[in-house]
LUMLUMRO-740563 format. One record per residue: residue in three letters; x, y, z of N, C-alpha, C in turn. Coordinates in steps of 0.1 Angstrom, whole numbers, plus 2048, in hexadecimal, padded with zeros to 3 digits. Each point is the difference from the previous one (the first is absolute). Last residue first. Layout:
// LUMLUMRO-740563
ALAXYZXYZXYZ
...
This chain:
// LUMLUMRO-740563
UNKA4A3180C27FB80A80080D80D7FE
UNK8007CD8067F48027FA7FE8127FD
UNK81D7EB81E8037FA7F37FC8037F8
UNK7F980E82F80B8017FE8027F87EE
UNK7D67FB8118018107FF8138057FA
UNK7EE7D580A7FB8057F580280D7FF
UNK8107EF82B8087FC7F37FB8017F5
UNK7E580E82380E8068058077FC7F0
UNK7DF7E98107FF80C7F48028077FE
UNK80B7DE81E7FE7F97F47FC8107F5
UNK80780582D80C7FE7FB7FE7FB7ED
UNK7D880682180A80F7F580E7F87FC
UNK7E77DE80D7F680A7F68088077FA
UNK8127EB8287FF7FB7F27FF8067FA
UNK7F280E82880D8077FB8037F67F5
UNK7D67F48127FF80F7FE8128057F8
UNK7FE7D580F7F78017F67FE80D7FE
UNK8137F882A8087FA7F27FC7FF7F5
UNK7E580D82580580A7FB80A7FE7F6
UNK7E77DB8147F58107F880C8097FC
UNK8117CE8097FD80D80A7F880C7F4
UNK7FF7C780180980B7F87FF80E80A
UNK7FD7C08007FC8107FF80380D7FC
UNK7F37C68088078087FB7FB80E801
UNK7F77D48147FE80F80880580D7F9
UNK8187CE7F97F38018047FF80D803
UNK8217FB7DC8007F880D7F0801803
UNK81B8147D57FB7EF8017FB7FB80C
UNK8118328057FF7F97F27FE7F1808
UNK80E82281E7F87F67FF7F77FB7F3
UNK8278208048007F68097F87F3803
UNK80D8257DF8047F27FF7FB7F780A
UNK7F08357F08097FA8067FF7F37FF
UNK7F881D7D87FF80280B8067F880A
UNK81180E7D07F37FD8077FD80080B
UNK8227FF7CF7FD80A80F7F17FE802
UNK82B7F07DA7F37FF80880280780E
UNK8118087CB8068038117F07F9804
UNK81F8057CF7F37FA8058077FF80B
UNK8058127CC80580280F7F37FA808
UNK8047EA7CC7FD80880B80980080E
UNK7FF7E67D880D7FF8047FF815806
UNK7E27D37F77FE80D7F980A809801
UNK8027DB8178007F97F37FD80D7F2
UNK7F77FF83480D8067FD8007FD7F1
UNK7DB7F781480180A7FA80E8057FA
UNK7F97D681C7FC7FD7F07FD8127FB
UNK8117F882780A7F77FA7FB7FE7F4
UNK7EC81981E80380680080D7F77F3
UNK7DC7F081F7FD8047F28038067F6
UNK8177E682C7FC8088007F88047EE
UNK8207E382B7FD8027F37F1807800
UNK81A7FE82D8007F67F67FC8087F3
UNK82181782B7F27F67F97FF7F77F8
UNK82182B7FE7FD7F18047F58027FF
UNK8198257F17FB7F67FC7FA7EF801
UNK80783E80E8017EE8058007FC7F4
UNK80682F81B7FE7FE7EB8057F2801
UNK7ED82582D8087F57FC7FC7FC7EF
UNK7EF83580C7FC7EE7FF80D7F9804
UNK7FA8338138057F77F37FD7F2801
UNK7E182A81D80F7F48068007F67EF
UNK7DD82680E80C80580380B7F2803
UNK7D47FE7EC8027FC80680D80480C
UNK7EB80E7D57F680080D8027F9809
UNK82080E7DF7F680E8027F67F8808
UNK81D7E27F480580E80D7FD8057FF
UNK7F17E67E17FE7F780D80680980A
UNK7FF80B7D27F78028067FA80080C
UNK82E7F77EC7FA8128077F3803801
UNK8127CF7EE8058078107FD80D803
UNK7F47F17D87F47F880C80980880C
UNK81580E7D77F28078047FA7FA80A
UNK8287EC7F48008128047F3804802
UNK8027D87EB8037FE80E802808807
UNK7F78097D27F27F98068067FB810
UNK8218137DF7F58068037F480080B
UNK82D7E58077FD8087F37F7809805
UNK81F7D08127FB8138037FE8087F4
UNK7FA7C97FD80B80A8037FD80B803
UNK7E37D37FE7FF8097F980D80C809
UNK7F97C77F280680D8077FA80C7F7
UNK7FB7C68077FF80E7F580080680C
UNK8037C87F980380B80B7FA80A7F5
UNK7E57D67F280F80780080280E808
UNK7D97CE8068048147FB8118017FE
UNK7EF7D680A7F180880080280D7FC
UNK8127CE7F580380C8017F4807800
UNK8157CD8097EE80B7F9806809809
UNK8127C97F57FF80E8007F580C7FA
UNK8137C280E7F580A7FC803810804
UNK81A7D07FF80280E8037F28067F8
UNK8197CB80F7FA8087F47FB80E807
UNK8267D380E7FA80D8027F58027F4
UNK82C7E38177F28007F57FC806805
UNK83280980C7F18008047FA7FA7F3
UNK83180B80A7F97F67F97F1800803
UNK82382080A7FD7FB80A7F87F47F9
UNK80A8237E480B7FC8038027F480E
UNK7D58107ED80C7FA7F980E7F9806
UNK7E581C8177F57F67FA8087F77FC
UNK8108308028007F780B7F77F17FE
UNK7FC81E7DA8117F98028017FB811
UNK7D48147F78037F67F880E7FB804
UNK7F782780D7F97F58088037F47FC
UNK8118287E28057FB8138007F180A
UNK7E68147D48107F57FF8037FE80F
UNK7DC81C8047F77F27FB8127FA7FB
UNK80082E80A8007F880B7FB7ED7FD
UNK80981C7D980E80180D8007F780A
UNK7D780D7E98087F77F780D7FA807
UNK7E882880C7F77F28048087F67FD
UNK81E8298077EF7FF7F97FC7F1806
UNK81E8298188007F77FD7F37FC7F8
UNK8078278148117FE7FE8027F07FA
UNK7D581980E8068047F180C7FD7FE
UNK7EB7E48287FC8117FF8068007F2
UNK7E07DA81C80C8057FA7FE8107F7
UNK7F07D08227F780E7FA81080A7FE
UNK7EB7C880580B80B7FD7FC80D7FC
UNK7EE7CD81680280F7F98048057FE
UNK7F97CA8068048088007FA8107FD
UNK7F37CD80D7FC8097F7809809805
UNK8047C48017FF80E80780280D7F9
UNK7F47C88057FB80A7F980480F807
UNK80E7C57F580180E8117FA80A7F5
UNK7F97C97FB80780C7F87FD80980C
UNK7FA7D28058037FE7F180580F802
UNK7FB7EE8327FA8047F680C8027F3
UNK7FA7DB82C80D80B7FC7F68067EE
UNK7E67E583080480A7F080B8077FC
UNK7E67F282B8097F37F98038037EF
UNK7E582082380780180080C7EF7FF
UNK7D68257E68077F180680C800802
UNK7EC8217EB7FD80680F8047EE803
UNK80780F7D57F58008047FE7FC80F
UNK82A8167DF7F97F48067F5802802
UNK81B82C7FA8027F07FD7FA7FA802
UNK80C83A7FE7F67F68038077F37FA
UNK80283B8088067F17FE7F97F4801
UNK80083D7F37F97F280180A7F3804
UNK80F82F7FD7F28037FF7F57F2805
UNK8398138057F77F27FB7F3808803
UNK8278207ED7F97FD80E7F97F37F9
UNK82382B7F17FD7F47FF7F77F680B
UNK8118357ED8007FA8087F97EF7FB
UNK81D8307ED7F97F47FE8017F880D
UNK81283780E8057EC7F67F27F97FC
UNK7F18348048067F380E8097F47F3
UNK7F482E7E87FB7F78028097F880D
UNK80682D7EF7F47FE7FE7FC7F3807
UNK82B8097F97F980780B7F6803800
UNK8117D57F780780D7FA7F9809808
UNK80C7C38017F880C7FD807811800
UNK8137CF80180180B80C7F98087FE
UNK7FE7CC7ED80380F7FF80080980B
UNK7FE7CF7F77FC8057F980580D7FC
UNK80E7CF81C80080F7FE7F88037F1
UNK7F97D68238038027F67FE8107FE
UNK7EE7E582280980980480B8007EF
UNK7D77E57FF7FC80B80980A80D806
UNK8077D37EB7F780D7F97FC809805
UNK81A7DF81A80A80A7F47F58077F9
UNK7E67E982080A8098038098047FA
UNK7E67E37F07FA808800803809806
UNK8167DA7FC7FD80A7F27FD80A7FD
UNK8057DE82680880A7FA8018097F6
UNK7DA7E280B80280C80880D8057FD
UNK7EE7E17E57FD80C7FE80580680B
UNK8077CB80280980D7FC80280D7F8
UNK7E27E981C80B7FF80A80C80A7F3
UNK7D17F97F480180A80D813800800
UNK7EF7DF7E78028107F880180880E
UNK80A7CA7FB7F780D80980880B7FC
UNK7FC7CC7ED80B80A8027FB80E804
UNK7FB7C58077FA8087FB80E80D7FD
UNK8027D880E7FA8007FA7FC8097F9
UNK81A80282880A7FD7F77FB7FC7F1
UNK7E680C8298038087FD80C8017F4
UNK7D77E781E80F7FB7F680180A7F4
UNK7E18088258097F28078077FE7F5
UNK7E581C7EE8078058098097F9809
UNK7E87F57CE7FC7FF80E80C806808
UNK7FB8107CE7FE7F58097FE80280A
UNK8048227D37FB7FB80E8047F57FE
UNK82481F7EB7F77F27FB7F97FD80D
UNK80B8347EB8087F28047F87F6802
UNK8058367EE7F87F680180B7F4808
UNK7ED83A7FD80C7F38057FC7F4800
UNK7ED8357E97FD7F280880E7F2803
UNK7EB83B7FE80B7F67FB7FD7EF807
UNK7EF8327F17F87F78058097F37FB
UNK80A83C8038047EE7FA7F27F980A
UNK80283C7F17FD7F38088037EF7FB
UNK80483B8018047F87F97FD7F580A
UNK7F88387FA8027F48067FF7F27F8
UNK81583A8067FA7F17F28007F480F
UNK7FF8348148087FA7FF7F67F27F6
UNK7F48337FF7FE7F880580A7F77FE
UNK7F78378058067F87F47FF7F180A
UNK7F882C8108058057F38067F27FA
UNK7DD81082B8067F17F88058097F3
UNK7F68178377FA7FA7EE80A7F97FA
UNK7F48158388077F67F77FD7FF7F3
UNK7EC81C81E80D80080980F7F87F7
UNK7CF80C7FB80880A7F480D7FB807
UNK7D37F981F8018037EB810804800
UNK8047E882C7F480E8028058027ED
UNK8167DA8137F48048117F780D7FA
UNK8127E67DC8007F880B7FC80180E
UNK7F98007C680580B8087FF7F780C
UNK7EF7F37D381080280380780580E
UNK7D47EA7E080280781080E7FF804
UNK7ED8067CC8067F68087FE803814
UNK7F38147D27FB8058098047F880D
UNK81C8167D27F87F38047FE7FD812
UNK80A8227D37FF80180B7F87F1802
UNK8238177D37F37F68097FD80280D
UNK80F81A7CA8077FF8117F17F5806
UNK8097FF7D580D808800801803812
UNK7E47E07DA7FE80880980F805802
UNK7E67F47D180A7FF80A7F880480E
UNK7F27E37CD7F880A80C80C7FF80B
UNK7FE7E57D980A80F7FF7FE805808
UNK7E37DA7F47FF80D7FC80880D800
UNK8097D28128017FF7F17F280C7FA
UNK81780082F8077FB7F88008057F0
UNK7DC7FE82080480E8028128007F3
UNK7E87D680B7F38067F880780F800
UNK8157E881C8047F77F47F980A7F8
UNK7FD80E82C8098037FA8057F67EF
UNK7D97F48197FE80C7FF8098087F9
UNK8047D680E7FC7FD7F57FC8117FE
UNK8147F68278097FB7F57FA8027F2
UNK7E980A82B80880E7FE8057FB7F2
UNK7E17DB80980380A80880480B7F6
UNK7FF7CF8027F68077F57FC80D802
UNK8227E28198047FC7F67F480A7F1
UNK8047FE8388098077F88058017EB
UNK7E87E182D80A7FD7FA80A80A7F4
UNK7E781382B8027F27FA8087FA7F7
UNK7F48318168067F980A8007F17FC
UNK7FA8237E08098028018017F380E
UNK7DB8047DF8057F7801812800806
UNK7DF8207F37F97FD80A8057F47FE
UNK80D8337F07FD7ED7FC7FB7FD80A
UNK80F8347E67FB7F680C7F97F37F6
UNK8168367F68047F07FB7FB7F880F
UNK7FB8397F17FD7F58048057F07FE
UNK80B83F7F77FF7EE7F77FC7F780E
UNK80C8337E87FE7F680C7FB7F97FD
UNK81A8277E37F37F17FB8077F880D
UNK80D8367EE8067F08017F47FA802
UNK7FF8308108067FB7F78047F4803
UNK7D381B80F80C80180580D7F87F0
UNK7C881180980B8037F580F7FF800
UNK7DF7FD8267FC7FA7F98067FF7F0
UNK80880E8388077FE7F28007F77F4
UNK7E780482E80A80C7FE8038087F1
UNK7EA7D58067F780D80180780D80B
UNK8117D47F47FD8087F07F980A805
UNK8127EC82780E8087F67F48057F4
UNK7E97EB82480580E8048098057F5
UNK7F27D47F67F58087FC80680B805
UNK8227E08047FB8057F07F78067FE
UNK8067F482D80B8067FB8028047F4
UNK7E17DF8137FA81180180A8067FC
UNK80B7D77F67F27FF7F87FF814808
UNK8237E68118008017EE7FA80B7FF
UNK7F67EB82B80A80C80180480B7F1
UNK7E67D28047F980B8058098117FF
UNK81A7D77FB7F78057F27F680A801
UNK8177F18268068047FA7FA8087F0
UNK7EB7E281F80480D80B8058097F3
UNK7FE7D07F47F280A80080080F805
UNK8217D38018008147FA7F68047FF
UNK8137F08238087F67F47F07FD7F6
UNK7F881B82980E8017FE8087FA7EE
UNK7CC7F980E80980B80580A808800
UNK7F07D47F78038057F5803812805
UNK7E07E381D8087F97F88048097F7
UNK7F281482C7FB7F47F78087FE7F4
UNK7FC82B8288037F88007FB7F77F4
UNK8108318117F97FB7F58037EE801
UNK80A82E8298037F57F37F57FA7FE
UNK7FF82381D8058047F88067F47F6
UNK7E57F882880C80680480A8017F5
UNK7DB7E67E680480081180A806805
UNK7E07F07D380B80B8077FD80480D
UNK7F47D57DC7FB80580580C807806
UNK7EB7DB7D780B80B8087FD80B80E
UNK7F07CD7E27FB80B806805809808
UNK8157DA7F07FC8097F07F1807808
UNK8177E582180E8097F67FA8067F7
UNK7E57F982C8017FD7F280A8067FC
UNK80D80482F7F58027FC8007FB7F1
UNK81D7EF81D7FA80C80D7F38067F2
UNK81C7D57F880280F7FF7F2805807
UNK8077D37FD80880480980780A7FC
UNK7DC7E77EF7FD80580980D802806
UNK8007F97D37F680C8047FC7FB80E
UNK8307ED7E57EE7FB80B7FC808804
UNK81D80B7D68027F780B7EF7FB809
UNK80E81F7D57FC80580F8057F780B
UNK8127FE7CB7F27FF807804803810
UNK81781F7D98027F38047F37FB80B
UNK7FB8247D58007FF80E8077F2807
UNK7F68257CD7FE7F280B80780380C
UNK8028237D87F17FA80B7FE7F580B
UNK8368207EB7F47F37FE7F480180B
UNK8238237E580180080E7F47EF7FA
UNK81D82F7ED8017F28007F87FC80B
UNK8078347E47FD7FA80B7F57F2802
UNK8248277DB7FA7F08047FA7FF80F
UNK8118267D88007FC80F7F77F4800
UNK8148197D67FA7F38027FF801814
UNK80C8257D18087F78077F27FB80E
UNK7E58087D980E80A8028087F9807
UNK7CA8097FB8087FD7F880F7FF807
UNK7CC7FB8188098077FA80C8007F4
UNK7E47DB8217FE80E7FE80980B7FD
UNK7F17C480580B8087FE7F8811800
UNK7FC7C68117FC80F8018098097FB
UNK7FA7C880380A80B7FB7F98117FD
UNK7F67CB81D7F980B7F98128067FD
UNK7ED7CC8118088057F97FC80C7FB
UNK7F17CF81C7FC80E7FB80780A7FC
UNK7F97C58048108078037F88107F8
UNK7F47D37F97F880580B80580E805
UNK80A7F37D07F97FA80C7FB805809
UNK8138277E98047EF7FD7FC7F7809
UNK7F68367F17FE7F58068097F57FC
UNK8048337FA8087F87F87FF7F3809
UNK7E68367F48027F480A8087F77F8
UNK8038348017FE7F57F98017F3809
UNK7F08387FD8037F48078007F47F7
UNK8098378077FB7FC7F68037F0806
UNK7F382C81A8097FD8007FD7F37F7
UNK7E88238198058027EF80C7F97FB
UNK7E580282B80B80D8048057FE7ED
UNK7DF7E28097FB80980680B80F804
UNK80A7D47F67FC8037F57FB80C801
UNK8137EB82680C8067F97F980C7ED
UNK7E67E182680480B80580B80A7F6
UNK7EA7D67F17F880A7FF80780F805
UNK8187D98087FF8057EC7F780B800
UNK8097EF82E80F8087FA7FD8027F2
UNK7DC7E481080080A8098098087F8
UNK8027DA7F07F48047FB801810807
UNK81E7E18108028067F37F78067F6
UNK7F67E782680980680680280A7F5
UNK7EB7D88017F880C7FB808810803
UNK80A7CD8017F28018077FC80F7FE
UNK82A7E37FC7FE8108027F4800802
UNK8247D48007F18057FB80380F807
UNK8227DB8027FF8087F67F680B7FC
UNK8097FE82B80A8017F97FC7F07F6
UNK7DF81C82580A7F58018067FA7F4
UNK7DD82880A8067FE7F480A7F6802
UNK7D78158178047F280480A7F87F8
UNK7ED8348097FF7F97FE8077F47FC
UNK80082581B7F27F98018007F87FA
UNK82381E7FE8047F38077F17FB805
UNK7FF8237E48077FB7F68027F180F
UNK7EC82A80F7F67F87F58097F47F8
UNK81781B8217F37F78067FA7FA7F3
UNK81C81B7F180B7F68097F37F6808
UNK7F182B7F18027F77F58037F1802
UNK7F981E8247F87FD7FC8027F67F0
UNK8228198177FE7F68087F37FA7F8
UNK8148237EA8067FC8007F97EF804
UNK7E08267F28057FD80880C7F5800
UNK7DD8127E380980980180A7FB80A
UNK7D77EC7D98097FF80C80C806807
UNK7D680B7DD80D7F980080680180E
């Protein structure tokens, strides 16, 4: 079995798991986990790979994390194969490195140095992995926790392997993610020709004010957990590139990424009553991708932070920005839940990478916290 942090991390970004597919990824982590006695349940859907690893009985440690990968971009303008890794002046370069293969690597030896410390420890570690976290999300972590649902099966604390951190492990973790929310609003009016503009009626001309009161429409002041609700265009678009065209409809996509001071519902009358009250034809498509969730000072955030000062001598920042996270559908288990990972920097870009030793101090931090829970 594989002893080595970096080595595993090498074996797992060899392979070519671009989000929904795993390609085997999870074969590796089922064998590796089976092999320390740990009981596995797969929970495939479509294309979409799904395991539930559990060991022991008792209060519930979780460690969250996904096989896929976003794609590489153009393999020639990384300095070497992304899914052929390679270590240079102490870093680990190729795909998934950071955003998480690095990390699960980190899981995976952290649970073998802990049971073979502490093979009779107390409570039941646990595994939850997908391989549909960087896509559409939909046959993933969600259907895992549905199936964990309607067996009763709890978790009580989570670790999720997110790359949280910013110049050096442990600087930053997530105690809780802000709900995102999305309109696909459409503005209609009547095409004609542009030379006769009294013919016609141009959505542009009278969405744009609209789209500034929607856009400077109050929601909330947020809390101390959470920044105010923010609001942003994502998309706009009209016409077909002719310019003797007053276009039939304006298409523009909103986001909203909001904190616990406000629900979806709230913000959707909001929007709405500006529409209205301003007479727009309109029609309104909506898609909610997650709801905010907080995890408060307790147990499980007491424990990450004194692992992270025992190897790092410096207290985490306790965020919740970003974007959304897997962490929106475990909440549902109405689990403590902290992500902590490695560094942020070069996730999704070209040359991605990781430092050898950020992976070495993971590990213990990570078993740092089975030990602190577990024992």
């Amino acid at each position: 079995m594989i002893c080595s942090v970096t080595e595993l991390a090498k074996k797992l970004i060899r392979i070519p798991s671009i989000s929904p597919k795993d390609l085997g990824c999870q074969d590796i982590m089922i064998d590796f986990l089976s092999n320390l006695g740990f009981k596995i349940k797969k929970i495939n859907v479509n294309d979409t790979k799904n395991f539930w690893a559990t060991r022991g009985v008792g209060k519930t440690l979780t460690f969250a994390g996904h096989t896929d990968v976003v794609p590489p971009g153009e393999y020639e303008d990384w300095n070497n194969n992304p899914f052929d890794p390679i270590v240079q002046n102490g870093f680990l370069f190729g795909r998934g490195a950071s955003d998480m293969k690095g990390a699960l690597s980190a899981m995976l030896i952290a649970a073998k140095r802990f049971i073979k410390k502490h093979p009779y420890y107390n409570g039941r570690l646990s595994f939850l992995i997908t391989s549909d976290e960087e896509s559409s999300a939909i046959n993933g972590t969600t259907k895992v926790v549905d199936y964990l649902i309607d067996k009763k099966d709890p978790i009580d604390y989570c670790i999720i392997g997110e790359p949280t951190s910013y110049v050096k492990v442990g600087d930053c973790i997530k105690n809780g993610r802000r709900g995102s929310l999305t309109a696909d609003l459409k503005i209609f009016g009547v095409q004609g020709h542009i030379a006769y503009p009294h013919l016609a009626d141009n959505p542009i001309h009278k969405g744009l004010p609209i789209i500034l009161k929607l856009l400077s429409m109050s929601l909330d002041s947020g809390n101390r957990f959470f920044a105010p609700t923010s609001i942003n265009i994502a998309n706009i678009h009209a016409g077909n590139g002719s310019n003797n065209m007053i276009p039939g409809t304006l298409f523009v996509q909103f986001n909203f990424r909001f904190s616990n001071e406000i629900s979806e519902n709230e913000i959707q009358l909001k929007f709405i009553e500006i529409l209205k009250k301003n007479n727009i034809d309109y029609s309104i498509k909506w898609h909610l991708s997650g709801l905010p969730f907080i995890t408060k000072t307790g147990l499980l955030t007491k424990t990450v932070i004194k692992s992270i000062v025992n190897f790092t001598k410096e207290k985490p920042i306790l965020s919740t920005d970003g974007g959304t996270s897997d962490g929106r559908f475990i909440s549902k288990l109405d689990a403590q839940i902290i992500e902590l990972g490695l560094t942020n920097k070069t996730i999704h870009k070209i040359n991605e990478y990781v430092k050898i030793s950020d992976l070495q101090i993971l590990t213990l931090i990570y078993e740092s916290i089975m030990e602190k829970l577990l024992i």
